[in-house]
PQR file with spaces between the fields and no chain letter, atoms N, CA, C, O and H, PARSE charges and radii, in Angstrom:
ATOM       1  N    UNK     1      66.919  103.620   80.154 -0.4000 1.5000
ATOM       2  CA   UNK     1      67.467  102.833   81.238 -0.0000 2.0000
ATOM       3  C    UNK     1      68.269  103.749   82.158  0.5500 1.7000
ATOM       4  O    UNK     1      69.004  104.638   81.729 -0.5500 1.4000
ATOM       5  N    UNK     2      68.058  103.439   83.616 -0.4000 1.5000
ATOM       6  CA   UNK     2      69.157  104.092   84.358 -0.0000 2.0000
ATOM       7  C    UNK     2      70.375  104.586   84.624  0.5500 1.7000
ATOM       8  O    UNK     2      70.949  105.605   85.008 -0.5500 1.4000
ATOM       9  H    UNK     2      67.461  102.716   83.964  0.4000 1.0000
ATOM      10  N    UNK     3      70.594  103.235   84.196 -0.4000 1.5000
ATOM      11  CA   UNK     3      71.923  102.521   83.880 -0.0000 2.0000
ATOM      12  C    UNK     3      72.348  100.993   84.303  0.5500 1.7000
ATOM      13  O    UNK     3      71.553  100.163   84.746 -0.5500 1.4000
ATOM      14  H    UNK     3      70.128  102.407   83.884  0.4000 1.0000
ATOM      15  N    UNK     4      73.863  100.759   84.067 -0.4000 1.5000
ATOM      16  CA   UNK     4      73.961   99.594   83.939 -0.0000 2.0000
ATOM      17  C    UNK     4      75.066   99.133   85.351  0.5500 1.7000
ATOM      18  O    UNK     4      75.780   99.839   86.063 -0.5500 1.4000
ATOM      19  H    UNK     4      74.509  101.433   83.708  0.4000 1.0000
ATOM      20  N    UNK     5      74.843   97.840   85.343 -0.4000 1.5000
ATOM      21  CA   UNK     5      76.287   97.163   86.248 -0.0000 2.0000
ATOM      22  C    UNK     5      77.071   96.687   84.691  0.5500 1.7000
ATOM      23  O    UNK     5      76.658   96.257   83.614 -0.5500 1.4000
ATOM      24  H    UNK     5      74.263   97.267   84.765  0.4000 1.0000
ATOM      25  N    UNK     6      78.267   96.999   85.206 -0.4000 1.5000
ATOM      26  CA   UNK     6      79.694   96.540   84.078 -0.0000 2.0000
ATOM      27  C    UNK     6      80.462   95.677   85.086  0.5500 1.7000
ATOM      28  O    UNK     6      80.453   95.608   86.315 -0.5500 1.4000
ATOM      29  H    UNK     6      78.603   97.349   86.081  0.4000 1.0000
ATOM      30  N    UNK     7      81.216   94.963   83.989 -0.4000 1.5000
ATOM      31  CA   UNK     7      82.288   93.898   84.651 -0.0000 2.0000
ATOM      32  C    UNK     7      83.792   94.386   84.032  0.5500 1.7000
ATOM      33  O    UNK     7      84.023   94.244   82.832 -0.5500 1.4000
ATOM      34  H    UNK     7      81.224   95.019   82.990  0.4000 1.0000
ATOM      35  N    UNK     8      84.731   94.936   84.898 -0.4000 1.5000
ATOM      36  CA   UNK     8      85.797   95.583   84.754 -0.0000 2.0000
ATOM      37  C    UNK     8      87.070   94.511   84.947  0.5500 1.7000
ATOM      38  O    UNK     8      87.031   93.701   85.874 -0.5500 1.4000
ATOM      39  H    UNK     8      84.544   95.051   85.873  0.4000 1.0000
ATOM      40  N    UNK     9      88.005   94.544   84.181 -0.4000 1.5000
ATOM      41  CA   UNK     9      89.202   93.978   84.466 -0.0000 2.0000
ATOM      42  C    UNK     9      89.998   94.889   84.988  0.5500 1.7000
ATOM      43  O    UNK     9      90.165   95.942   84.373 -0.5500 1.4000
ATOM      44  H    UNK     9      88.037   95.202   83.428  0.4000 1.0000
ATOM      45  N    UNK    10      90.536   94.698   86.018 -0.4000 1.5000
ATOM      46  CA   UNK    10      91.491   95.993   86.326 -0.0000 2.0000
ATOM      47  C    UNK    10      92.990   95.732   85.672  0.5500 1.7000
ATOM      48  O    UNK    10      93.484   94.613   85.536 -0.5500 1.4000
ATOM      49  H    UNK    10      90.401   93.842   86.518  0.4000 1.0000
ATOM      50  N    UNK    11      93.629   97.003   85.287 -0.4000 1.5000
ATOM      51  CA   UNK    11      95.084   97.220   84.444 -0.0000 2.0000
ATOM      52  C    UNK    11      95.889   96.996   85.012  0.5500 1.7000
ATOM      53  O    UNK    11      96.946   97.067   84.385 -0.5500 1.4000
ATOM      54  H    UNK    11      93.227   97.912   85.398  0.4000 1.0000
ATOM      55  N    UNK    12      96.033   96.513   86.780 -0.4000 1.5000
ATOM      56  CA   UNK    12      97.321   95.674   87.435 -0.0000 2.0000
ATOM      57  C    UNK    12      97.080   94.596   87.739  0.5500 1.7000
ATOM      58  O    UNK    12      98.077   93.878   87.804 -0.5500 1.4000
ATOM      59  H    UNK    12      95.174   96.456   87.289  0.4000 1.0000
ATOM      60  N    UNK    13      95.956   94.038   88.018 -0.4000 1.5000
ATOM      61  CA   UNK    13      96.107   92.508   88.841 -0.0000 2.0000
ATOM      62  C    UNK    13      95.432   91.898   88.053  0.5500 1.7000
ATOM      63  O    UNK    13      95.621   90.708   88.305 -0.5500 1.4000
ATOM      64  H    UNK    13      95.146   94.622   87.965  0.4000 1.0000
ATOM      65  N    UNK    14      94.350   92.055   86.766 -0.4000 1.5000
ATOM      66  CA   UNK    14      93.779   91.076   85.796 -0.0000 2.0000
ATOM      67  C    UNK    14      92.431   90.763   86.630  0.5500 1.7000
ATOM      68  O    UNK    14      91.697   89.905   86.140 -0.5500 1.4000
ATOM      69  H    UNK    14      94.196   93.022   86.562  0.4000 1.0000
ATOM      70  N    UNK    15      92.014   91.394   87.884 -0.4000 1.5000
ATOM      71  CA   UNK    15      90.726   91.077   88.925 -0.0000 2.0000
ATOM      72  C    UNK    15      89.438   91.472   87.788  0.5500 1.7000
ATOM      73  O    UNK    15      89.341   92.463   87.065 -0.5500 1.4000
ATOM      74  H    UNK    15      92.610   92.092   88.282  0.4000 1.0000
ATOM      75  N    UNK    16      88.787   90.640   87.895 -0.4000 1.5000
ATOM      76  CA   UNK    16      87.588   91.970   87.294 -0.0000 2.0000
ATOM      77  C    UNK    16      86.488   91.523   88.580  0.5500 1.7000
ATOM      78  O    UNK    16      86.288   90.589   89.356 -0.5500 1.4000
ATOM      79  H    UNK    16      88.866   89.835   88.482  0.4000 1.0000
ATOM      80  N    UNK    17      85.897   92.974   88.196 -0.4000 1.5000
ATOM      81  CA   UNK    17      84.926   93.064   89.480 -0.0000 2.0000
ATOM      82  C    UNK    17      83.753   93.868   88.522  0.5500 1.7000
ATOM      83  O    UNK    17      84.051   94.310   87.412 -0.5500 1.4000
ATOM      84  H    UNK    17      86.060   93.733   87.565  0.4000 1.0000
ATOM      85  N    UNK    18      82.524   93.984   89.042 -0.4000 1.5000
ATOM      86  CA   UNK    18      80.827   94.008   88.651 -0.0000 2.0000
ATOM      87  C    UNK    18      80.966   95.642   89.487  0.5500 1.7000
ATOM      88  O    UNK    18      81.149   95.668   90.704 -0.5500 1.4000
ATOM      89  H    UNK    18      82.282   93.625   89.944  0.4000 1.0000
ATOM      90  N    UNK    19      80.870   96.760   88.785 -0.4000 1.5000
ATOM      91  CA   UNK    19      80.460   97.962   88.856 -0.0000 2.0000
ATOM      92  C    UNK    19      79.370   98.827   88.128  0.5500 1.7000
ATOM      93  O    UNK    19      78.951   98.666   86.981 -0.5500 1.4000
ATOM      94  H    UNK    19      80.722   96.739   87.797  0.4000 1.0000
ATOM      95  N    UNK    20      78.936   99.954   89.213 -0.4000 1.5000
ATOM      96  CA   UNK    20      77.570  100.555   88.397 -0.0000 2.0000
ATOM      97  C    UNK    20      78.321  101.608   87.277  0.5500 1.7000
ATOM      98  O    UNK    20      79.181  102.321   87.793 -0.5500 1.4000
ATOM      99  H    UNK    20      79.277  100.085   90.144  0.4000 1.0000
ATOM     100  N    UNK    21      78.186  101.726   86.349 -0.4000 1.5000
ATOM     101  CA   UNK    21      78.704  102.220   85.402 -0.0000 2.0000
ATOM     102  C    UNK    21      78.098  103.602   85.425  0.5500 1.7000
ATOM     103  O    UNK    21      78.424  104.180   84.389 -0.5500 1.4000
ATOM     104  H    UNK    21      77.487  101.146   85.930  0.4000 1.0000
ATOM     105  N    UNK    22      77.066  104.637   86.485 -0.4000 1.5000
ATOM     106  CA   UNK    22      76.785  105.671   86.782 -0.0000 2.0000
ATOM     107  C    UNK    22      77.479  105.724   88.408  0.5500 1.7000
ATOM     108  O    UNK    22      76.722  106.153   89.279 -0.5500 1.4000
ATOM     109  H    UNK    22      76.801  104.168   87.327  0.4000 1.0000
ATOM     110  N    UNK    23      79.029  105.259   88.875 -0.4000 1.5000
ATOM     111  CA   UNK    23      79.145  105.624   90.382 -0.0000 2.0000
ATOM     112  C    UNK    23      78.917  106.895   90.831  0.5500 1.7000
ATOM     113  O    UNK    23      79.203  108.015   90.408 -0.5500 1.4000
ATOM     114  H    UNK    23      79.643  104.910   88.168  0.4000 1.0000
ATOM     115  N    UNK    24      78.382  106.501   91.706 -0.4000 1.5000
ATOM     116  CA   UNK    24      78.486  107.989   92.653 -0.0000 2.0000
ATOM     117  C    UNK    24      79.804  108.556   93.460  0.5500 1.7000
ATOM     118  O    UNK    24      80.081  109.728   93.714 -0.5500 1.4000
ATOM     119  H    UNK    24      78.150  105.591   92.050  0.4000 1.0000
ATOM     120  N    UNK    25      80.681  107.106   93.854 -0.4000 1.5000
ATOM     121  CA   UNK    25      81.920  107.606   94.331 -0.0000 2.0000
ATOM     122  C    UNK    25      83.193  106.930   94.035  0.5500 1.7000
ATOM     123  O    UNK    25      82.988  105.834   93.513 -0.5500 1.4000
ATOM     124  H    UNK    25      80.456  106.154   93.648  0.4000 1.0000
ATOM     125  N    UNK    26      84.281  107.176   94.171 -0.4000 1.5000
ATOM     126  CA   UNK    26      85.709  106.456   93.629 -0.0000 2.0000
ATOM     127  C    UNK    26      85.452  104.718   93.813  0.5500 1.7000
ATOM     128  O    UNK    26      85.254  104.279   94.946 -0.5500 1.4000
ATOM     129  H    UNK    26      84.447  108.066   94.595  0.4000 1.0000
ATOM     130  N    UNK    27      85.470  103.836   92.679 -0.4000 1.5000
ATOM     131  CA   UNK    27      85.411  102.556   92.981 -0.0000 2.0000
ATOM     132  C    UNK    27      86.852  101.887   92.760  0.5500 1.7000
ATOM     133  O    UNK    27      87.389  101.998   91.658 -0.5500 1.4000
ATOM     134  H    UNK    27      85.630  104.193   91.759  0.4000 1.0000
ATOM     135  N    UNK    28      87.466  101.208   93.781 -0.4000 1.5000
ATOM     136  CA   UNK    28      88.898  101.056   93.611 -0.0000 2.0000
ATOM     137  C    UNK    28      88.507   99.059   93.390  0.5500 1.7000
ATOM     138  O    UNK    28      87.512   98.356   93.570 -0.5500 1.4000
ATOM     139  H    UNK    28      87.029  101.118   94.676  0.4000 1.0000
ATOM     140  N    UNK    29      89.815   98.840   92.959 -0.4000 1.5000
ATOM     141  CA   UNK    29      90.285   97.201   93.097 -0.0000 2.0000
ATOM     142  C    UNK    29      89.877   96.235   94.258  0.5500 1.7000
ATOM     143  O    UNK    29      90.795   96.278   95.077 -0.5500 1.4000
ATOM     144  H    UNK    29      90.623   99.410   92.813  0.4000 1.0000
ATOM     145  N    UNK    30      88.887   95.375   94.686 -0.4000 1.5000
ATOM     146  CA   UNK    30      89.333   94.973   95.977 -0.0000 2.0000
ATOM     147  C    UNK    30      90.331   94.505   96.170  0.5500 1.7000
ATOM     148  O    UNK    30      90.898   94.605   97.258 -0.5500 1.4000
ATOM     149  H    UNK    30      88.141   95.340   94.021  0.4000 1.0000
ATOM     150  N    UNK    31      90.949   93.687   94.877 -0.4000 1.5000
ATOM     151  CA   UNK    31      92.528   92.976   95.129 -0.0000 2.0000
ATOM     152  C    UNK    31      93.596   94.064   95.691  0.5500 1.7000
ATOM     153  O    UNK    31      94.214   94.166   96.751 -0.5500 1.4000
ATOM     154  H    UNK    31      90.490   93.606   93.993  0.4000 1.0000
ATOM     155  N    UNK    32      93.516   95.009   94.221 -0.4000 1.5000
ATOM     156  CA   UNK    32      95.223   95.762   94.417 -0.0000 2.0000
ATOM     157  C    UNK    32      94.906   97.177   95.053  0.5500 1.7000
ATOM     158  O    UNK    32      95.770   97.793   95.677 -0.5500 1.4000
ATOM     159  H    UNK    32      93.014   94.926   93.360  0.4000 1.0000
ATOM     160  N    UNK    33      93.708   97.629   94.877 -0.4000 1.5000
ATOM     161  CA   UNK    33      93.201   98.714   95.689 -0.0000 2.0000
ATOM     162  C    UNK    33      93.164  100.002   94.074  0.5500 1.7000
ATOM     163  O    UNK    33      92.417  100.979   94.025 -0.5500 1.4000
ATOM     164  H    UNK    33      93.006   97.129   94.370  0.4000 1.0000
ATOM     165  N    UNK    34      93.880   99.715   93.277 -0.4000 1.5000
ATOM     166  CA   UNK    34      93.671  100.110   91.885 -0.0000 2.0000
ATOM     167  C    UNK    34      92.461  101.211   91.794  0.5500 1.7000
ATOM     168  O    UNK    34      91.482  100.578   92.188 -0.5500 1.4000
ATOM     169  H    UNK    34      94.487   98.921   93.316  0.4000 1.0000
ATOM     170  N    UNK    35      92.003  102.634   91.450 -0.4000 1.5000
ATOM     171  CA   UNK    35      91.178  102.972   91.196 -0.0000 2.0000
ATOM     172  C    UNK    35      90.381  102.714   89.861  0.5500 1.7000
ATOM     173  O    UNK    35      90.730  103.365   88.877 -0.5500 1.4000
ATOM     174  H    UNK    35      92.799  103.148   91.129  0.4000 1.0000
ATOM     175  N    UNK    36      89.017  101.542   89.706 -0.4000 1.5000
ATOM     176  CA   UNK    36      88.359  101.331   88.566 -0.0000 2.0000
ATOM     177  C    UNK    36      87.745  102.102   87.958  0.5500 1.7000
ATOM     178  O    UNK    36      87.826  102.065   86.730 -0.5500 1.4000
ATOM     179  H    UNK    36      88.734  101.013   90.505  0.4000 1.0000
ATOM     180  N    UNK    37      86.637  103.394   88.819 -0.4000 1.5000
ATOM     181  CA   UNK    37      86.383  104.273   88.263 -0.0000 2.0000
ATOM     182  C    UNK    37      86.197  105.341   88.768  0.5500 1.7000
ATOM     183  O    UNK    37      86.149  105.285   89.997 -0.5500 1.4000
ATOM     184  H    UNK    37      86.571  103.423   89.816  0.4000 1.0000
ATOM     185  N    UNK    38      86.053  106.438   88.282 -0.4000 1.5000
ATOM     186  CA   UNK    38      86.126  107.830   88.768 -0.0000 2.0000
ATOM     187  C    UNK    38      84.824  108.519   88.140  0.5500 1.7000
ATOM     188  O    UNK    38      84.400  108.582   86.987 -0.5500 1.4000
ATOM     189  H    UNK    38      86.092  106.483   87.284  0.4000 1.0000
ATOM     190  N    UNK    39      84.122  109.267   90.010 -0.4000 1.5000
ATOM     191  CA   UNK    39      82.530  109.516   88.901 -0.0000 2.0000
ATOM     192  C    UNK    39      82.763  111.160   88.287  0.5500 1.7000
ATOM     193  O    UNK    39      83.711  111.945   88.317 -0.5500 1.4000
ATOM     194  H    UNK    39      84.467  109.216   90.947  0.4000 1.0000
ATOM     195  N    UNK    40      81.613  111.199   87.827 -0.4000 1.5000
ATOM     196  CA   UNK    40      82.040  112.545   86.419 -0.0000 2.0000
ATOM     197  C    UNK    40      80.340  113.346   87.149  0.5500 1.7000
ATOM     198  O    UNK    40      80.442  114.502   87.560 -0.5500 1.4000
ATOM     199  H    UNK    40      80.843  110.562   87.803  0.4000 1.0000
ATOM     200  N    UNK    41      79.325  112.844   87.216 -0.4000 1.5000
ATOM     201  CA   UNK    41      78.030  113.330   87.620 -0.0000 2.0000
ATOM     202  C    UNK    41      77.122  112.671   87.045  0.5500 1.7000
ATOM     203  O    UNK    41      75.942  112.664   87.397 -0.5500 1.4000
ATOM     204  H    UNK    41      79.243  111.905   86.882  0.4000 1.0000
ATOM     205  N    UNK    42      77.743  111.875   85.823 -0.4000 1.5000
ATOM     206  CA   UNK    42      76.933  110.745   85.268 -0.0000 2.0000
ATOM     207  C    UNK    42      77.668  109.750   84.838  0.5500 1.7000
ATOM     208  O    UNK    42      78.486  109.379   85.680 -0.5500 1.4000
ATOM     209  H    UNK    42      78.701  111.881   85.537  0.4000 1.0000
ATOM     210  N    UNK    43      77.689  109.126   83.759 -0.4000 1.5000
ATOM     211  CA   UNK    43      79.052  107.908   83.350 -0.0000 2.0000
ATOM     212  C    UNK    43      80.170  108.140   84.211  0.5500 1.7000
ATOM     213  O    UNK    43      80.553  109.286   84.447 -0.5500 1.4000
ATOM     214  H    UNK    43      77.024  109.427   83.075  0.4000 1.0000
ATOM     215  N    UNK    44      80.783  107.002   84.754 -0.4000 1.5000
ATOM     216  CA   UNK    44      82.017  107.139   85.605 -0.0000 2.0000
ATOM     217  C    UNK    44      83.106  107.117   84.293  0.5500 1.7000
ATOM     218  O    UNK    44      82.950  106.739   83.132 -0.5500 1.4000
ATOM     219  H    UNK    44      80.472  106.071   84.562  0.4000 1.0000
ATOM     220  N    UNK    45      84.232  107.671   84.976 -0.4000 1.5000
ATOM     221  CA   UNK    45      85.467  107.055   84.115 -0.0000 2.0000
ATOM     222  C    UNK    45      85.894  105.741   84.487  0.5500 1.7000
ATOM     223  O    UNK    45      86.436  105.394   85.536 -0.5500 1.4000
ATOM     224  H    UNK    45      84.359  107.978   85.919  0.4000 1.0000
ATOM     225  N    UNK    46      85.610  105.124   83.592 -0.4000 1.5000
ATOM     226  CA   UNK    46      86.434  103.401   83.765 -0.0000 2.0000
ATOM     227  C    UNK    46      87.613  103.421   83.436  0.5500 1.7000
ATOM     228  O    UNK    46      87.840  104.048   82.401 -0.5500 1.4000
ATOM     229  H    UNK    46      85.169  105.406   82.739  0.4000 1.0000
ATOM     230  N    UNK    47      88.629  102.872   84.035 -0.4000 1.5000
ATOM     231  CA   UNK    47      89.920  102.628   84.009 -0.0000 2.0000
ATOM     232  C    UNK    47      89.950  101.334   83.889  0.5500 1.7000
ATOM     233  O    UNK    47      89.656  100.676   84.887 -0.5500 1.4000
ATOM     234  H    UNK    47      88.445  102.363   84.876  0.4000 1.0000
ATOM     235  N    UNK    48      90.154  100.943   83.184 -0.4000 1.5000
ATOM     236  CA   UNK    48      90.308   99.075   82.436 -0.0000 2.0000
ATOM     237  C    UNK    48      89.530   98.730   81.487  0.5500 1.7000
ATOM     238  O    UNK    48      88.852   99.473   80.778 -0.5500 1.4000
ATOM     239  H    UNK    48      90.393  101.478   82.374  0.4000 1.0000
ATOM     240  N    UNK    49      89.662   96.943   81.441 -0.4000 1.5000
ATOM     241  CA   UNK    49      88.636   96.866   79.976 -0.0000 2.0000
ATOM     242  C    UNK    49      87.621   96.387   80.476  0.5500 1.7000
ATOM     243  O    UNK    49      87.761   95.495   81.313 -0.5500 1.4000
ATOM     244  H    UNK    49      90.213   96.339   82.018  0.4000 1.0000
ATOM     245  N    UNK    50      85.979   96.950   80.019 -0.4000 1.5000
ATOM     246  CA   UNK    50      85.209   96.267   80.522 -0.0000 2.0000
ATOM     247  C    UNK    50      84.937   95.046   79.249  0.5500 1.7000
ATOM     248  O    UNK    50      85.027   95.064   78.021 -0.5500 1.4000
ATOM     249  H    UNK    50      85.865   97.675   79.339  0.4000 1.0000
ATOM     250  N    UNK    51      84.492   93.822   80.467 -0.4000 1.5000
ATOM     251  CA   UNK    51      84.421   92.568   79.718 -0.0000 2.0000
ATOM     252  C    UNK    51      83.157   92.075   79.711  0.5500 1.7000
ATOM     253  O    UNK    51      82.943   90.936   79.294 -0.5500 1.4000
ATOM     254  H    UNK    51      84.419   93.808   81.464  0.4000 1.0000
ATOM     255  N    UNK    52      82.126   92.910   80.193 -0.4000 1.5000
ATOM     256  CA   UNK    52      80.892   92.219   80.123 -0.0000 2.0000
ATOM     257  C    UNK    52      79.937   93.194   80.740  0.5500 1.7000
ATOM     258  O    UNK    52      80.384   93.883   81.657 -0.5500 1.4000
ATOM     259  H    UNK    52      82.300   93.835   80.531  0.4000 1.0000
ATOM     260  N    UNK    53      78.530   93.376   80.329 -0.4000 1.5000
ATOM     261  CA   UNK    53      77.403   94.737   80.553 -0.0000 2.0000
ATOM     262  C    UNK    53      76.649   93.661   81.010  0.5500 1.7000
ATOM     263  O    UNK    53      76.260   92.765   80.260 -0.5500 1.4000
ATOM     264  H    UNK    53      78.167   92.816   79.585  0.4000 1.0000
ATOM     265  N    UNK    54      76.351   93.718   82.586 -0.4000 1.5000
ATOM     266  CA   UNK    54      75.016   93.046   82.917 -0.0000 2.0000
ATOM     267  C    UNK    54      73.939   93.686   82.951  0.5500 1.7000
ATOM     268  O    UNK    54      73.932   94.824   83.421 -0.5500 1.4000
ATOM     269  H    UNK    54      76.667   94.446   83.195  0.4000 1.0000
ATOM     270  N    UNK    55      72.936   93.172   82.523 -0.4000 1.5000
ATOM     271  CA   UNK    55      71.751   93.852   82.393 -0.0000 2.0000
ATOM     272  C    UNK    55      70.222   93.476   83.295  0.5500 1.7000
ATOM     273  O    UNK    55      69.749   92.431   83.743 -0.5500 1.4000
ATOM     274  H    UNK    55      72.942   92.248   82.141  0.4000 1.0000
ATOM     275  N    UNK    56      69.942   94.370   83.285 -0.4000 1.5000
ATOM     276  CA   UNK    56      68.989   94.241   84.507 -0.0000 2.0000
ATOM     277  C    UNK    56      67.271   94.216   84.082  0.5500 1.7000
ATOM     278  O    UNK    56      66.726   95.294   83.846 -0.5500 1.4000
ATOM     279  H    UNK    56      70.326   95.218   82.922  0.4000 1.0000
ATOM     280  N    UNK    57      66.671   93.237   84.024 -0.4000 1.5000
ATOM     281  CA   UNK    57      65.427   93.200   83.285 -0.0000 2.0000
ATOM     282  C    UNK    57      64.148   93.325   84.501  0.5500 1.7000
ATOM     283  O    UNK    57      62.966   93.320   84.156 -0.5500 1.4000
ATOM     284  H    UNK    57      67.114   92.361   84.216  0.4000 1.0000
């Protein structure tokens, strides 16, 4: 698989938001502006808990 979309809670405002879990660039909070993840060249770093792996069939 490519990869996946994840569903992130962010660690200040409790928002969760639907991210590609391979980003290509800084994905922040839309609420608090919070950075969710940080890319690496493959797996991003997630910053929060993810609460759910959507999957793409």
């Amino acid at each position: 698989m490519a990869g996946s979309f994840i569903t992130v809670a962010c660690p200040d405002c409790e928002n969760e938001q639907t991210i590609f879990e391979k980003a290509a660039s800084e994905v922040a909070c839309a609420v608090c502006g919070h950075t969710l993840a940080t890319p690496t060249g493959g797996k991003a770093i997630i910053e929060g808990e993810v609460t759910d792996v959507v999957e793409a069939r």
